[in-house]
C-alpha positions, 0 to 999 in steps of 0.5 A, a space after each residue: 695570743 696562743 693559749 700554751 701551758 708554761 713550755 718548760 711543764 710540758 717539755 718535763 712531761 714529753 721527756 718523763 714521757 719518752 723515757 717512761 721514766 723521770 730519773 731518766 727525764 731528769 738526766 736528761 734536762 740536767 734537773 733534779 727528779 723532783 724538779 721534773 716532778 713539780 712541773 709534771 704535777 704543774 701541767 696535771 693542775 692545769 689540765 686537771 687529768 693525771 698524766 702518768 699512774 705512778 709505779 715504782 720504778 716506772 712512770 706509766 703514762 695514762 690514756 691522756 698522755 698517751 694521746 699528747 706525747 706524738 704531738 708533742 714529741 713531733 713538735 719538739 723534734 720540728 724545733 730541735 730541726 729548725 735550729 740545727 738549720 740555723 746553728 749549721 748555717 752559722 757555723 758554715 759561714 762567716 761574715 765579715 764587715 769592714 769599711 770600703 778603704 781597709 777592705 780595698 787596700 789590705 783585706 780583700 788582697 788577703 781574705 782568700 788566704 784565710 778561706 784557703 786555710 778553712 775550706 769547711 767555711 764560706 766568707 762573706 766580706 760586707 763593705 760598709 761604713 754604714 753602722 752595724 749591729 754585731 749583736 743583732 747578727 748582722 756580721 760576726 765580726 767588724 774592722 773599724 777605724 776609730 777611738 776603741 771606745 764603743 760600749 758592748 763588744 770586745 776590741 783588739 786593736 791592729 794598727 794605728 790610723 796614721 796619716 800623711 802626704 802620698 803622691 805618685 813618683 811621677 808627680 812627686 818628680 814633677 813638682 820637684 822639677 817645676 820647683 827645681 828642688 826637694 819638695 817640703 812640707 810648706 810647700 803642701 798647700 801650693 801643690 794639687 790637693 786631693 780631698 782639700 777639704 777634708 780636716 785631717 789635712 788641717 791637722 797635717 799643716 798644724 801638727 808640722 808648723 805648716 801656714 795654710 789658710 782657709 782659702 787652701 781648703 776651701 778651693 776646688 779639687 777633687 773630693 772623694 767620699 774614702 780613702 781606697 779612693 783617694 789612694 787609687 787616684 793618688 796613683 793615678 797622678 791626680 795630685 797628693 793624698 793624705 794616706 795611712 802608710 800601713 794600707 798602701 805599704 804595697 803600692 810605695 813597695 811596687 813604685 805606685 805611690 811615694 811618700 815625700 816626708 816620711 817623718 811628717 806623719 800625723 795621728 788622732 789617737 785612732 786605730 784599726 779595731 777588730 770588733 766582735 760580740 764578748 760572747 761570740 768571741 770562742 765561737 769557732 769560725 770567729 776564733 779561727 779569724 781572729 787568730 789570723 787575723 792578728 798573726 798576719 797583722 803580726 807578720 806584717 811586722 805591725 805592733 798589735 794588741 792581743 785585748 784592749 780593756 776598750 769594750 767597742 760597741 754592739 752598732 759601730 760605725 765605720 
């Protein structure tokens, strides 16, 4: 255990020190003159020698303080420098984290765009949907799918987390062949299912009077652990894929994925969220995303939610 005098006693003494003066001490801290006064006369009791010889005007320091104030102006100016290292390097990087599906389906297409518009920063995108401590410092910011009601930091919402049957036109094409007509929605649990498993598609059958009984989800087919990967192999042909229409507007616009019933679009009252610290929120570089962020959001032509009275939560989840 280090034997120190109380911090804020000896931090009075070395500015009254270096100014020669404790008005200017006191300006200096943002205290009053007596305050700095007590805590000089604080440490003198604890060392029982006087630090200064007290003239008008002027506080001369004695051979004791003189003997302390190198020592421990040096140490000062060392802990002044070791969190200007910090503060810089904060200031010059801004992390970040998102799950594997927002960041492969939209971010990633997008994040260089706004590293463009701020060269003076560095951007390091974490792909995670492991739980994240924002307060800790493990990222500046986080996008998460989820209710919004995480407790400890401020949410903006971006966009709903809907979901319904996508495929790719060829397959799409394929069973409307075998079929000999349009596809329907009761025609879904008889089609090549991808993540059949997966509840939401449960909820897909339900919320569209669609009969589907337990052996349709329990039956082989390909299971994968997001939905970036669900989409890619959606495109690939490999069957129909329950996916969020906003992440893969680009692919159904290029011809890569086709969604089959529109109108048959399903939700569990969750959303796309930035997440962030409320007392990071004027930080520079976290201003600085979340104005882009919401304006491209914006752009996209997406309804959003400038704040949400919703407080997110210091660890989140993906």
């Amino acid at each position: 255990m280090r034997r120190l005098p109380p911090l804020a006693a000896v931090r009075a003494f070395e500015a009254a020190a270096r100014n020669e003066s404790f008005t200017a001490a006191a300006a200096e801290l943002g205290l009053t003159q007596a305050a700095v006064s007590y805590q000089v006369k604080a440490l003198e009791e604890r060392l029982g020698a006087p630090l200064f010889v007290r003239e008008r005007g002027r506080a001369r320091l004695t051979p004791l303080g003189h003997r302390l104030l190198p020592t421990l102006s040096q140490a000062f100016d060392s802990i002044e420098a070791a969190f200007a290292t910090h503060r810089e390097e904060d200031e010059s990087l801004l992390t970040v984290t998102t799950t594997h599906t927002f960041a492969n389906t939209w971010l990633a297409w997008r994040l260089g765009a706004f590293q463009m518009a701020h060269p003076e920063l560095a951007v390091r995108m974490a792909t995670s949907n492991d739980v994240v401590d924002l307060k800790a410092g493990d990222a500046d910011v986080a996008i998460r799918a989820g209710p919004g009601n995480w407790p400890g930091l401020e949410c903006i919402k971006l966009f709903e987390s809907e979901f319904t049957p996508m495929a790719s036109p060829d397959c799409i094409a394929a069973e409307e062949r075998r079929l000999g007509r349009k596809l329907e929605q009761s025609d879904m649990p008889s089609l090549h299912i991808i993540n059949p498993g997966d509840d939401w598609w449960q909820q897909w059958f339900c919320d569209n009077g669609v009969a589907a009984d337990e052996e349709v989800l329990r039956r082989p087919g390909v299971r994968l652990d997001n939905q970036a990967n669900e989409g890619h192999a959606a495109m690939a042909g490999q069957g129909f894929a329950l996916l969020t229409p906003f992440l893969w507007k680009g692919d159904v616009a290029a011809g890569r994925l086709a969604i089959p019933f529109p109108k048959s679009v399903s939700a569990r009252g969750w959303a796309y969220w930035l997440c962030l610290p409320p007392e990071r929120r004027m930080v520079p570089k976290v201003k600085r995303f979340r104005e882009w962020l919401l304006a491209v959001m914006e752009e996209a032509g997406r309804p959003n939610t400038a704040d949400n009275d919703a407080t997110p939560p210091a660890a989140i989840e993906g």
